[in-house]
Structure formats: C-alpha cells, structure tokens
Steps between C-alpha positions, in 0.01 A plus 500: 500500500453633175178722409362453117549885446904502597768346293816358628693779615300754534363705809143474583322821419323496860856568671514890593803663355687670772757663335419696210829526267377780253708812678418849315794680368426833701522282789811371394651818368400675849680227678756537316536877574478497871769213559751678279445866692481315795883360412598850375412672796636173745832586270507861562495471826710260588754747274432811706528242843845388385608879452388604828670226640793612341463873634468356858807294412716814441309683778616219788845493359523913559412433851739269573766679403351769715433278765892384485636859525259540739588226695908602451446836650317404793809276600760769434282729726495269773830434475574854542235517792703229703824708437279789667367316761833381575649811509280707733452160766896538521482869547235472703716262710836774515268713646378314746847411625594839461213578782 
C-alpha cells in the first residue's frame, strides 16, 4: 500500500540506504594508483622470470652437451678396459700352462 507522503515511484524515506554512491576522488585516484603499480610491478616480474628462464634454458643445454661427451668417453674407456681385461686373463692363462 501506498502512504500519503510517497508518490508513485518513489522510495520511502524510512528505507536505510546501504550503499552510499558518492565515492571521493582521492579515494578513487588512490585506487587507481595502487592497481596500476601493482600491474607494473606483476609485469616486471614476470619479464625478469621469463629471462631467467631463458638463462637456465642455455645453462641445461651446456650440460647436455657435456653430459653427451661425457657419456661418449666413458664408453670408449670401457671399451678399452675390456681389451685390457682381455688381454692380461689370456696372459694370465699362458702362464699358467706354462707352469
């Protein structure tokens, strides 16, 4: 129902507002500030991240490669230690028929 002091359309005055929509400027303004350092700094970061990442990049690469060398020496010296072991079980073997 309709009260004599309202008109059509209108809020009654006794409702409590509960959102006030008068925001200051220096509010605003200060808002303002902190989300664009906040996204300059985010940005920054996320620069000096990706060039890390690329150091560590070149980094892992350099250790394959010294990994790989790594890996091709260690067969050619086994190889050579199986000639060697080879070599002194069959001398070891003359001399034992040579007993």
């Amino acid at each position: 129902m309709m009260s004599q002091d309202t008109q059509p359309g209108e809020l009654s005055r006794s409702i409590p507002r509960f959102i006030d929509a008068r925001v200051s400027l220096t509010w605003l303004l200060t808002v303002a500030a902190v989300l664009v350092s906040g996204g300059y700094g985010l940005y920054n970061q996320i620069g000096n991240q990706g060039e890390t990442l690329k150091e560590m990049k070149d980094q892992i690469k350099d250790l394959k490669v010294t990994v790989n060398s790594g890996n091709s020496q260690t067969m050619t010296l086994s190889g050579e230690i199986a000639i060697l072991r080879f070599r002194v079980e069959t001398l070891e073997a003359d001399r034992k028929a040579q007993r």
